[in-house]
N, C-alpha and C positions, 0 to 999 in steps of 0.2 A: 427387154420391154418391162416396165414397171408394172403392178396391179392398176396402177391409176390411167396409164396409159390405154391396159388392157381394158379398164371399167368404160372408159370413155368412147374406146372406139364402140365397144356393143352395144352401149348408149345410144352411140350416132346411128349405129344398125339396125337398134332396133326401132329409133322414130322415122329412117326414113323408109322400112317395112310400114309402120303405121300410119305411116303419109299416104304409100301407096293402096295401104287395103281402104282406108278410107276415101279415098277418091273413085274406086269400084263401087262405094256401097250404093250410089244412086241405079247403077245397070244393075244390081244384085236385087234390091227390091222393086227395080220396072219389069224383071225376067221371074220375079215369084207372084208379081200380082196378075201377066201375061199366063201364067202357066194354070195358075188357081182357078184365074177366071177363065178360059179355056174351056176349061172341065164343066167347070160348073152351068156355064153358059150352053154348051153345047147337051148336056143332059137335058134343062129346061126346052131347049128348040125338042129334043126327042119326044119330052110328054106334051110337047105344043101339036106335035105334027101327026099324033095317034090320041086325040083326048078322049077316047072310049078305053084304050086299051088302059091311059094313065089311071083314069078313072076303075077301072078294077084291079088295078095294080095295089093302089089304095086303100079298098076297099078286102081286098083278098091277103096281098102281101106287105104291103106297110101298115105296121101295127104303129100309128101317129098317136103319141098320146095325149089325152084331152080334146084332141079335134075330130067332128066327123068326118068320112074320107074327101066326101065333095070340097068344102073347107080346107081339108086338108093341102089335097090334089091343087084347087087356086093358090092359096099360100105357098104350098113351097115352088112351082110353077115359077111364078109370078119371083118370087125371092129370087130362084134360079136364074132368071131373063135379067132381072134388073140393078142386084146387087153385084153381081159379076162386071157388069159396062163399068159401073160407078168406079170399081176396087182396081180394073183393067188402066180407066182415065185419071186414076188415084185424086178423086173427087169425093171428098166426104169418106178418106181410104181407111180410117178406123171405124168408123161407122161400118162400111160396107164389110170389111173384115171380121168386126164382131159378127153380122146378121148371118156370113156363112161362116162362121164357127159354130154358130147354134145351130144352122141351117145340117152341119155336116155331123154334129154331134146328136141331133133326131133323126140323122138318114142312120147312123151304127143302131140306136134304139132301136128302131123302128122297125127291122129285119128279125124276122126270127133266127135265121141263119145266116152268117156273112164268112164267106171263103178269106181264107186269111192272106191271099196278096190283095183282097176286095180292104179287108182293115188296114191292111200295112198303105194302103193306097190313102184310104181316110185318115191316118195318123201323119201323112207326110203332109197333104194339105192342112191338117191340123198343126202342124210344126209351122209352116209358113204362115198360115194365117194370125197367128196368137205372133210370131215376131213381127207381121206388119202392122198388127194390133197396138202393140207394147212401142214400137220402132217406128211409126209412120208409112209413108207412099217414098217418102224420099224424094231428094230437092228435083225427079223430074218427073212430076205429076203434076196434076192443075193444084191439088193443095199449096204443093211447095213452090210452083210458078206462078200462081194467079190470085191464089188463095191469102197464102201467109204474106206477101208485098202487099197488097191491098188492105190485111189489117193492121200491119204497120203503118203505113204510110196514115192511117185514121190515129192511131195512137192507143188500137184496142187489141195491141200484142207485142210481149217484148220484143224487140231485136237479140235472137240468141246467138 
């Protein structure tokens, strides 16, 4: 077997490995923005469901900076409920993706003390959120079903 032979089957090997990881990638970002928002969603329902308790949570343990804890307490609440649905229906999925990255990078601040599988935990949704930031919802989200046809078809976004 020749080097050219050899060059070409790897070739062929390795695009249709590339073929296939890229036809995963739509489940791979609907299974990180299901998991992120999970999390994030089900904490907001937690300070929805005790808001005296969130409320001096706030006040005592989340050291929010710039905001007072009341403010605080609705803000990230409210981010927690709302931006999770959004980043879940991959609806506005960089938007909602940025909002809990910031969202997850004042919950680390915010702590005086954070156990270190509590940060390994914040650094893993931090890892996911910043790729579906950078990378999109992917072609199965309303962005990429509903979203992106509809400003093609106007003529107010390439066809990529």
């Amino acid at each position: 077997m020749s080097i050219t032979t050899l060059a070409r089957s790897g070739l062929t090997l390795w695009q249709g490995l590339s073929t296939a990881l890229n036809s995963i990638r739509p489940l791979l970002a609907l299974l990180a923005r299901g998991y992120v928002a999970e999390a994030f969603f089900l904490s907001g329902l937690t300070k929805l469901r005790d808001w005296d308790t969130t409320l001096l949570l706030f006040s005592d343990e989340y050291h929010v900076p710039l905001l007072p804890p009341p403010v605080a307490a609705v803000m990230g609440t409210g981010g927690e409920l709302v931006l999770p649905v959004l980043l879940a229906l991959g609806l506005g999925g960089r938007f909602a993706a940025l909002g809990l990255s910031v969202m997850n990078v004042v919950a680390v601040i915010s702590l005086s003390e954070i156990a270190p599988a509590a940060l390994q935990q914040h650094i893993t949704w931090g890892v996911l959120l910043a790729m579906l930031a950078v990378f999109g919802s992917g072609n199965w989200s309303a962005d990429g079903l509903l979203v992106k046809p509809w400003l093609w078809r106007r003529g107010w976004l390439e066809q990529t």
